[in-house]
C-alpha atoms as a printed R data frame, in Angstrom:
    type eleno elety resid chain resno      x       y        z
1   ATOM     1    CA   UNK     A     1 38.701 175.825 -131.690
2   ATOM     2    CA   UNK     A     2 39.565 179.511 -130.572
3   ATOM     3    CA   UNK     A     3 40.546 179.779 -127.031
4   ATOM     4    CA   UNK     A     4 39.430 182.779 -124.842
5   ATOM     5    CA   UNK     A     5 42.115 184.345 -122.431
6   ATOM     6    CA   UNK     A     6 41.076 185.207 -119.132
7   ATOM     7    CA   UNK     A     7 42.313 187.455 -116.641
8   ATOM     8    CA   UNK     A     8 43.535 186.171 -113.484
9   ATOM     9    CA   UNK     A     9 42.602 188.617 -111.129
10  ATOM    10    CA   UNK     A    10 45.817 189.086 -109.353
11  ATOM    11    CA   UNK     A    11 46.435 190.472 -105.405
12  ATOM    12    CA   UNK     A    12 49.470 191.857 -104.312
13  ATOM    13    CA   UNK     A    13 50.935 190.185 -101.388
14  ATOM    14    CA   UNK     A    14 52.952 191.546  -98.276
15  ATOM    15    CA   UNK     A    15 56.504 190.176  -97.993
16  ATOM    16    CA   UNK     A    16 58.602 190.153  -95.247
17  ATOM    17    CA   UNK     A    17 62.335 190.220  -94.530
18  ATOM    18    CA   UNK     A    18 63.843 188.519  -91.517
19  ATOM    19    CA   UNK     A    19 67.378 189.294  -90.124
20  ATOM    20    CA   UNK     A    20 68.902 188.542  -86.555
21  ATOM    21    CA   UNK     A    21 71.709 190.037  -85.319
22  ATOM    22    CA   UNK     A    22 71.394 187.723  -81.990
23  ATOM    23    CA   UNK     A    23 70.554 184.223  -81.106
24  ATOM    24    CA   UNK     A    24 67.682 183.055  -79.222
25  ATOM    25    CA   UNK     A    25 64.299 184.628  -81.233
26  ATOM    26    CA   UNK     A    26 61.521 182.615  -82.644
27  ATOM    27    CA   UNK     A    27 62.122 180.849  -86.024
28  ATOM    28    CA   UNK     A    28 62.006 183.536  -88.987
29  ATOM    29    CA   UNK     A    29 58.401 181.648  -90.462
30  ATOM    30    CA   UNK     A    30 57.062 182.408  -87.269
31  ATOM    31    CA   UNK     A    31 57.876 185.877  -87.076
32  ATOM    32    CA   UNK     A    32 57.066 185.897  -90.771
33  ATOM    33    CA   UNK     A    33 53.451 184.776  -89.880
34  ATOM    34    CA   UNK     A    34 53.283 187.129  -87.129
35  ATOM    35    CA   UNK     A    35 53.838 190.336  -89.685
36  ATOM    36    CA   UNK     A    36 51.951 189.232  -92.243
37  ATOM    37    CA   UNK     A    37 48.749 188.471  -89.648
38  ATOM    38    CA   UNK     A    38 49.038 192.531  -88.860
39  ATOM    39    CA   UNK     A    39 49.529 193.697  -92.217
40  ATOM    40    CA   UNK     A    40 45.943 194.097  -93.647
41  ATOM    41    CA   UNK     A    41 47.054 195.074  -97.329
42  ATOM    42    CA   UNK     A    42 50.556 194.595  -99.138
43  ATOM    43    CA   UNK     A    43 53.537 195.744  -97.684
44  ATOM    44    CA   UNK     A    44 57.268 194.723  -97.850
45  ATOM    45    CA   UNK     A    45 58.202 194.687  -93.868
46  ATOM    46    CA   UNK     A    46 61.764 193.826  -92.637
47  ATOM    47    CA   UNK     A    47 62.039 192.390  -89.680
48  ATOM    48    CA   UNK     A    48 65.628 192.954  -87.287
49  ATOM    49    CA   UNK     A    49 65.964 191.127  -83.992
50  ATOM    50    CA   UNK     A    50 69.263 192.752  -82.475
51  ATOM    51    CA   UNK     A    51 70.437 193.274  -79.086
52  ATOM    52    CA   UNK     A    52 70.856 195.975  -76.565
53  ATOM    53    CA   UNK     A    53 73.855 197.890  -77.903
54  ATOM    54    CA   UNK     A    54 71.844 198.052  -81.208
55  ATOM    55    CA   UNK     A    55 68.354 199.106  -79.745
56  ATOM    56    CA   UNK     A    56 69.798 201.751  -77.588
57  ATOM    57    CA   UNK     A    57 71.938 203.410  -80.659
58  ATOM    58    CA   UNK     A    58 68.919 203.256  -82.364
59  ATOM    59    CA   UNK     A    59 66.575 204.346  -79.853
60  ATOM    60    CA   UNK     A    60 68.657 207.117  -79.216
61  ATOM    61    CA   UNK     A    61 69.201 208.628  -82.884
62  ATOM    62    CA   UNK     A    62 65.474 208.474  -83.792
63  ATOM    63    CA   UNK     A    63 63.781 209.066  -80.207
64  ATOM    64    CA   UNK     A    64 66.246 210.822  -78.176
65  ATOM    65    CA   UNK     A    65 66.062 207.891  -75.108
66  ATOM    66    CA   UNK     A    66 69.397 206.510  -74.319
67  ATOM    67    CA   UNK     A    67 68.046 203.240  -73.676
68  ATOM    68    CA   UNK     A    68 67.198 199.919  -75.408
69  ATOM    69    CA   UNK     A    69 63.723 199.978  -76.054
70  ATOM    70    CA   UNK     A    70 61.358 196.122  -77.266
71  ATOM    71    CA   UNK     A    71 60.594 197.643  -80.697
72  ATOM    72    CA   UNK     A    72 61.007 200.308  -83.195
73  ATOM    73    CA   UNK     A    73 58.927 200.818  -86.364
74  ATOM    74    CA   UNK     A    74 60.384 202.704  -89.635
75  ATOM    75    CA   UNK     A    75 57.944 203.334  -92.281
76  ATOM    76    CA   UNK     A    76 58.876 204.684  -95.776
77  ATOM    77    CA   UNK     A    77 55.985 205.403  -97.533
78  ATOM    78    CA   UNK     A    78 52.700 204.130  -97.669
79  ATOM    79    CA   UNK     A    79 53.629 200.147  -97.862
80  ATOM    80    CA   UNK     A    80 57.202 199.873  -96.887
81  ATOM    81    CA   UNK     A    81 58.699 199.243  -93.477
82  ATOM    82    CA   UNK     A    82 61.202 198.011  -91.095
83  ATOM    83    CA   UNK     A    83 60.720 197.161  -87.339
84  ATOM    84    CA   UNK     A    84 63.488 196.274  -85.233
85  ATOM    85    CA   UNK     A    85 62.814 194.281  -81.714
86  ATOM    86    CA   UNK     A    86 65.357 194.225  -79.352
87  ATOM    87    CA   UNK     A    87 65.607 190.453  -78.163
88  ATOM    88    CA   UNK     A    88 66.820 190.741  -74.459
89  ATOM    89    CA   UNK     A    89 64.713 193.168  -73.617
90  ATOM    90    CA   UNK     A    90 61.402 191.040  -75.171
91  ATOM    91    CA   UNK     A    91 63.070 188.068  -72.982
92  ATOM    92    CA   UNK     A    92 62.783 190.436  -69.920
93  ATOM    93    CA   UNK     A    93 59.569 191.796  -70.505
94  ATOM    94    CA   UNK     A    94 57.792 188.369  -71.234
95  ATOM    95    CA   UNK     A    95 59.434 186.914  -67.813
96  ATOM    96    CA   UNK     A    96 58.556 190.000  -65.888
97  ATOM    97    CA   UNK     A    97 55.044 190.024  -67.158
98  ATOM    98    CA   UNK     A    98 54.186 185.833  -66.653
99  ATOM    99    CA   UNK     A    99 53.849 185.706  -70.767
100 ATOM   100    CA   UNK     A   100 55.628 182.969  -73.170
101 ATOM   101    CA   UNK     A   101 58.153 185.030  -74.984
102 ATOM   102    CA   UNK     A   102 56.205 183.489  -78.538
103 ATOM   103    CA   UNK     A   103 53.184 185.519  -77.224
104 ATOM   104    CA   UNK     A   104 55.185 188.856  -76.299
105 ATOM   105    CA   UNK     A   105 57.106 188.268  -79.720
106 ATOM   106    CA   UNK     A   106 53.630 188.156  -81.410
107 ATOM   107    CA   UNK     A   107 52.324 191.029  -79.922
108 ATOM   108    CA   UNK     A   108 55.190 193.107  -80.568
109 ATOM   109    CA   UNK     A   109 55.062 192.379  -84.152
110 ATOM   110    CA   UNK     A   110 52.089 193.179  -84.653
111 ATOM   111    CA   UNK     A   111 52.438 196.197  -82.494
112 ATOM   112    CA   UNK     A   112 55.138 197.471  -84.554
113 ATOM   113    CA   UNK     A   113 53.003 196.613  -87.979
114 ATOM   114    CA   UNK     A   114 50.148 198.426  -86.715
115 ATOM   115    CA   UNK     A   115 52.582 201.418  -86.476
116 ATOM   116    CA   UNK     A   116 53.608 201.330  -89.539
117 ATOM   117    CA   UNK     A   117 49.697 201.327  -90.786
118 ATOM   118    CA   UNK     A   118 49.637 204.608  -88.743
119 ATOM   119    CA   UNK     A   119 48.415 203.102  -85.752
120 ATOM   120    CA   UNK     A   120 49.159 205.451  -82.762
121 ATOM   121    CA   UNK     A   121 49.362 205.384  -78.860
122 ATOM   122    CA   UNK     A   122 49.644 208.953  -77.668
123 ATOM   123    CA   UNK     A   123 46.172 209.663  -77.115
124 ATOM   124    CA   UNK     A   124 44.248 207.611  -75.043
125 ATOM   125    CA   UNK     A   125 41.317 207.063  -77.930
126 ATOM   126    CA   UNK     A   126 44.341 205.901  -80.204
127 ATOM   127    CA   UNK     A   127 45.864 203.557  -77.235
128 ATOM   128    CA   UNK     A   128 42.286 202.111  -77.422
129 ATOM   129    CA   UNK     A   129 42.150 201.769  -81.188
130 ATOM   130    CA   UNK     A   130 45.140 200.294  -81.500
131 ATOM   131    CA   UNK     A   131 44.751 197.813  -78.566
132 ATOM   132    CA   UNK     A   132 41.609 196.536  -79.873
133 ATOM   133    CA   UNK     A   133 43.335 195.922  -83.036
134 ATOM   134    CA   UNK     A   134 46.464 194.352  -81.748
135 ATOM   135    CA   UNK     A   135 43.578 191.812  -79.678
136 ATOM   136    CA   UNK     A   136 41.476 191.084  -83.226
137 ATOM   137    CA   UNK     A   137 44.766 190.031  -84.646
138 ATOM   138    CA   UNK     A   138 46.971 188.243  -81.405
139 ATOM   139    CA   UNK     A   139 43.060 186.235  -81.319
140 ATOM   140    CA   UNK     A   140 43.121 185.242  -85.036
141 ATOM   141    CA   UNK     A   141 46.841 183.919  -84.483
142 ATOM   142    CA   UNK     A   142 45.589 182.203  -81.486
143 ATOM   143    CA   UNK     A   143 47.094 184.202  -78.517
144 ATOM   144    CA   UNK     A   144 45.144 185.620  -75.598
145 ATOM   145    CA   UNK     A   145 44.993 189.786  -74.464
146 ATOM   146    CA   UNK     A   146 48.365 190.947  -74.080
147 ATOM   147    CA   UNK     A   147 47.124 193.457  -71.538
148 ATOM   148    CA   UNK     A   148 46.018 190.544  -69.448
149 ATOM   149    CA   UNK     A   149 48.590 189.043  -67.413
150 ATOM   150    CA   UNK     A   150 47.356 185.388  -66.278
């Protein structure tokens, strides 16, 4: 009997890289699910928690601000990226604000994917865009408005 080959219908997935340079962020899975949640389409995304020293140099070189700064996004192309979040100043942040740090990690993430999907914030109509999209996403993953401090 003759056997008929089908075609799987195959969908490229996003992957994603996680490296630490410093102790104390969320298990890499975690972040992992975070990225991929804010990805939309596939993309190979690294993921770099560091600390200050690293965030400022970095911060500095590609944005001119001598100062450690929660997260940088790097895109190369249309679905290749790296975003770097700087761990004590996420830890700060999430303390100042009243949020669990899992919550200000997940919005970050997803802050910095958006970014690399050309998501923007200088404008006020693109602040709004991308807020709304950051909230769609932070809802799916089961997080609350991270412009609403309880």
């Amino acid at each position: 009997m003759p056997t008929r080959t089908t075609r799987r219908k195959t969908r490229s997935r996003s992957s994603v890289a996680v490296q630490r340079a410093v102790r104390g962020a969320p298990p890499a899975a975690l972040l992992r699910r975070f990225a991929l949640a804010g990805a939309g389409r596939a993309w190979a995304i690294t993921l770099r928690v560091v600390g200050s020293a690293e965030a400022r140099k970095l911060n500095t070189r590609y944005r001119g601000k001598a100062r450690p700064t929660n997260v940088l996004s790097f895109g190369y192309g249309s679905s290749l990226g790296d975003i770097v979040l700087c761990h004590p100043v996420i830890v700060r942040e999430a303390r100042r604000q009243g949020k669990r740090l899992r919550a200000h990690y997940a919005h970050l993430v997803v802050h910095g994917v958006l970014h690399l999907r050309g998501h923007d914030h200088l404008r006020a109509k693109d602040a709004a865009r991308m807020e709304r999209a950051e909230q769609r996403i932070l809802r799916r993953l089961g997080f609350g408005d991270p412009y609403t401090v309880e």
